[in-house]
C-alpha positions as CSV (number, residue, x, y, z in Angstrom):
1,X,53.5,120.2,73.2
2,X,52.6,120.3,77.1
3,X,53.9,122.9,79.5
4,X,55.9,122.5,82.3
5,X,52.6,123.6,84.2
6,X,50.6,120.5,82.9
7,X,53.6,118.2,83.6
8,X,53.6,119.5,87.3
9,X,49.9,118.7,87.5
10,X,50.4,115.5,85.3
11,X,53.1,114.4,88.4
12,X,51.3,115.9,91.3
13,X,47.8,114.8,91.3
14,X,48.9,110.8,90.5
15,X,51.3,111.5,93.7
16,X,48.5,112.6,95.9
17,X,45.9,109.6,94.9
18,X,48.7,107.1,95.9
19,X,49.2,108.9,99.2
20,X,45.6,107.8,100.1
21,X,46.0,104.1,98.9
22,X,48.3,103.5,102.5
23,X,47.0,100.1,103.8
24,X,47.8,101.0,107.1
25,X,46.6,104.1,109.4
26,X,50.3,103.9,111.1
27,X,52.1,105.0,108.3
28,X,51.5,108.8,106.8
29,X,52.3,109.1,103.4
30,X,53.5,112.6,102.3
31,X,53.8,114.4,99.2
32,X,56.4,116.9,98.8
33,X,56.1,119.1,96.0
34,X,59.1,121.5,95.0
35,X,57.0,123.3,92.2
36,X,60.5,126.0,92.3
37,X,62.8,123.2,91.6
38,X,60.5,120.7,90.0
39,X,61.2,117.7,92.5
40,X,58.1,115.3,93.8
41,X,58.2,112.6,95.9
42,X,56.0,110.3,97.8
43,X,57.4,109.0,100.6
44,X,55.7,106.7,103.8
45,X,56.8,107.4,107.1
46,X,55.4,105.5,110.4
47,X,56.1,103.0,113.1
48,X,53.9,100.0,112.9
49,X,54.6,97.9,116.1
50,X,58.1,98.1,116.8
51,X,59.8,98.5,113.3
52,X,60.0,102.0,111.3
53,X,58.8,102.3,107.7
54,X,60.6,105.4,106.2
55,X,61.2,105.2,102.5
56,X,61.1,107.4,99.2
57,X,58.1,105.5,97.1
58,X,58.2,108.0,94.0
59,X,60.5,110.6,93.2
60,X,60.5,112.5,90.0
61,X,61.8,115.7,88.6
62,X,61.3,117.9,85.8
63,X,64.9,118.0,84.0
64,X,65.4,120.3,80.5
65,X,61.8,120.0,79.7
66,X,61.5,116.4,80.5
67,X,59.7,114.0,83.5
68,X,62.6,111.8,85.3
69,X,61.3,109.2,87.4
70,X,64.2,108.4,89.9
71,X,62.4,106.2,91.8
72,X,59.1,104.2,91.4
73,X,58.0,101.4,94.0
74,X,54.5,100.9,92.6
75,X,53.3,97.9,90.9
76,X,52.2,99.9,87.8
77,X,54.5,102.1,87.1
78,X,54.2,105.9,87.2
79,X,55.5,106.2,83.6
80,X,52.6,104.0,82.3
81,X,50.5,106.3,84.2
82,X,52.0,109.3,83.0
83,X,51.3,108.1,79.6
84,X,47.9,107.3,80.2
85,X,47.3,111.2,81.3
86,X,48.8,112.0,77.9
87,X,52.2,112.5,78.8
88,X,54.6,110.8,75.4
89,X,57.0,108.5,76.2
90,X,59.8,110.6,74.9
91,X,59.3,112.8,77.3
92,X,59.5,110.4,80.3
93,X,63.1,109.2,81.0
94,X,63.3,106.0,83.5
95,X,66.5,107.7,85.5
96,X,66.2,104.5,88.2
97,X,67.7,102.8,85.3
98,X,71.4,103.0,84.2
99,X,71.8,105.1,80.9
100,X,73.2,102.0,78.8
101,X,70.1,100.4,79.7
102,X,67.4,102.9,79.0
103,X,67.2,102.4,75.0
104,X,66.1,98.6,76.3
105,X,62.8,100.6,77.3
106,X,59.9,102.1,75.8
107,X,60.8,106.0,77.1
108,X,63.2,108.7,76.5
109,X,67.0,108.0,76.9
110,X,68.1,111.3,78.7
């Protein structure tokens, strides 16, 4: 069973390799990591010409023991990534999607 140490890494270190995938120098990405609380987000912030780009791209949190993603805007999906980094599915809950809905999905209910 993995610790909440290697989940924290297992959230943190995908978070910080999309940061550096932002297509345009205009826009900063930033991580914010609450390692106390066990929130992480990724979120671009920036003013390209005349219109503002502000917007939460990932957010997740560590919840009883278990990775929440609460909001994912990437094409892959940071679940499937999680997985990949060894992370099971029950202990990834989608919580973007409504709780009737999450047994439709391959991860944890809740």
């Amino acid at each position: 069973m993995a610790t909440i140490d290697e989940y924290r890494e297992h959230i943190q270190n995908p978070l910080t390799a999309s940061a550096q995938l932002v297509w345009d120098k205009r826009i900063q990405a930033e991580t914010i990591f609450d390692t106390e609380h066990d929130h992480y987000q990724l979120v671009y912030v920036g003013w390209p010409d005349s219109k503002r780009v502000y917007g939460t791209v990932l957010h997740l949190d560590i919840i009883d023991g278990k990775i929440w993603v609460q909001q994912d805007g990437t094409e892959v999906g940071i679940g499937n990534e999680l997985v990949e980094l060894g992370v099971p599915k029950k202990d990834i809950v989608s919580g973007f999607n409504p709780p009737k809905l999450r047994h439709y999905t391959d991860f944890a209910l809740g």
